[in-house]
C-alpha positions in Angstrom: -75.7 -3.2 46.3 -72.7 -0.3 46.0 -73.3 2.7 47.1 -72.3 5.6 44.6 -69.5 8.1 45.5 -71.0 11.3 45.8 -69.3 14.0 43.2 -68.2 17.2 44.7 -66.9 20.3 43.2 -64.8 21.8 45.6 -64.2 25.3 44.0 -62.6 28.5 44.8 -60.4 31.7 43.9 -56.8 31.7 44.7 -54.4 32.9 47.7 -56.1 31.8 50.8 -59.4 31.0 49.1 -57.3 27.7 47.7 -55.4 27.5 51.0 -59.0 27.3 53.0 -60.4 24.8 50.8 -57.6 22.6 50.2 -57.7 22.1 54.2 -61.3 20.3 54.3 -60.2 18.1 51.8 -60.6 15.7 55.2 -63.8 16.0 55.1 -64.5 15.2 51.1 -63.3 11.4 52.1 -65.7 9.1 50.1 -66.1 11.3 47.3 -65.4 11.4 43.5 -63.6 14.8 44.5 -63.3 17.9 41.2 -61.2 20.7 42.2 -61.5 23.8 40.5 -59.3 27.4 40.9 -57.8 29.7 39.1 -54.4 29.4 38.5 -53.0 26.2 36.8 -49.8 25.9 39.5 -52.0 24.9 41.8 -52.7 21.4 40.4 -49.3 20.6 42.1 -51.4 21.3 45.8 -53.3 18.1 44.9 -50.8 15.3 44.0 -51.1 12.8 41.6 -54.3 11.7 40.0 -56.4 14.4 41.5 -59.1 15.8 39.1 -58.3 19.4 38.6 -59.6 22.1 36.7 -58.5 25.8 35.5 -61.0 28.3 35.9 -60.9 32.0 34.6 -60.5 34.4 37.8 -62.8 37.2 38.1 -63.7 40.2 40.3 -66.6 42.9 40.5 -64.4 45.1 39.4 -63.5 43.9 35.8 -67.2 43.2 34.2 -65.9 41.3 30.8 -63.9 39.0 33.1 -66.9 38.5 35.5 -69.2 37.5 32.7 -66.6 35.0 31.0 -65.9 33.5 34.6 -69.4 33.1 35.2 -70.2 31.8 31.0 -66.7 29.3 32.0 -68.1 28.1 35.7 -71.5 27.6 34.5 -70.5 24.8 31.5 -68.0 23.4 33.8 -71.0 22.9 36.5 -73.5 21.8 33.4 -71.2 19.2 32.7 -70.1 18.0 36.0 -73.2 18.0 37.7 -72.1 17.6 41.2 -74.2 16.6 44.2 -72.3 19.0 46.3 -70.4 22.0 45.6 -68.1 23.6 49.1 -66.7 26.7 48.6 -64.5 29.0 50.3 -65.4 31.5 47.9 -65.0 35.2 46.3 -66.9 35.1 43.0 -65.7 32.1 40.7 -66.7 30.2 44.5 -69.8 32.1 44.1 -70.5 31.1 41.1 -69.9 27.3 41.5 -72.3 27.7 44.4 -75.1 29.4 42.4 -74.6 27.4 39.5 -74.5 24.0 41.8 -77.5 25.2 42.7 -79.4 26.2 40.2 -78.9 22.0 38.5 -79.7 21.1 42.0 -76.8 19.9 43.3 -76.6 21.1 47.7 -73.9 23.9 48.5 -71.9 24.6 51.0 -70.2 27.8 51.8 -67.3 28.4 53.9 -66.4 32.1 54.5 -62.8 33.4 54.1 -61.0 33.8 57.7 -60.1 36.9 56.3 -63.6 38.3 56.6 -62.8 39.1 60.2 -65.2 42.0 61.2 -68.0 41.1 58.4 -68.7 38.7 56.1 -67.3 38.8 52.1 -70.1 40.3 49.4 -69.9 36.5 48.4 -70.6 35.4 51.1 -73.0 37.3 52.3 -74.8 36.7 48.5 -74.5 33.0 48.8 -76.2 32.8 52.2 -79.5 33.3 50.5 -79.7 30.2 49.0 -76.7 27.8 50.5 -77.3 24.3 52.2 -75.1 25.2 54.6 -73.3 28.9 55.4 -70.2 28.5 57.1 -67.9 31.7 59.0 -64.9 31.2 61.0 -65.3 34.0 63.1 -68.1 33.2 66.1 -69.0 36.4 66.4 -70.4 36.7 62.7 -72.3 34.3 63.6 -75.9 34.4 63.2 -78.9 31.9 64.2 -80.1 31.6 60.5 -76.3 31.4 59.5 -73.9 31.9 59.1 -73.0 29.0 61.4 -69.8 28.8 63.5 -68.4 25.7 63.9 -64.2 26.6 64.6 -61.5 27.3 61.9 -60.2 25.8 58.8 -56.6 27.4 59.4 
């Protein structure tokens, strides 16, 4: 009997959002791998063959945009239907991760380095209802999560 790949949706904003979760990539060995961002130039990150998908980049700042991330992320989630979704976040991450959730598929959430003295709005959003809540910064760390386990970068 063959054991099925698990399918991930590793998903993420740009800049070092991308940077962070391109270097776990280790640890999504075994999978049927979906990466998902925001800016199409990044496809050349992942080499040849990788599955890779253009997302619409969002902030709290520009509603419309929000909403048409969040309308984009969700049918890309509905159709997917990944067992796991890993983030490194700011929203379209966050959305991945709620959506992920919501069709039952378990999250994990990685929180920028950047978030040095506390953790991103994401992030701090997501740790409500993540599998696993992940900050690089030990002292962020909390015993209900976020965890710390070391660095990405």
């Amino acid at each position: 009997m063959s054991v099925k790949a698990p399918k991930l949706l590793a998903i993420s904003s740009g800049g070092g959002h991308w940077v962070q979760l391109l270097r776990l990539r280790p640890a999504f060995e075994g999978c049927k791998v979906v990466y998902a961002t925001v800016l199409e130039g990044y496809r050349a990150d992942l080499g040849e063959g990788a599955d890779f998908r253009v997302i619409p980049d969002s902030n709290r700042s520009n509603k419309i945009r929000l909403i048409r991330s969040a309308l984009s992320i969700f049918w890309l989630v509905f159709r997917l239907r990944p067992d796991v979704v890993v983030s490194t976040g700011a929203a379209p991450g966050y959305f991945g991760a709620r959506f992920g959730k919501w069709l039952g598929a378990r999250v994990v959430w990685v929180d920028s380095m950047a978030n040095a003295e506390e953790l991103s709005m994401s992030g701090a959003k997501a740790g409500s209802f993540v599998d696993l809540w992940l900050t690089q910064w030990p002292h962020l760390a909390r015993d209900r999560g976020p965890h710390c386990f070391g660095s990405v970068l």
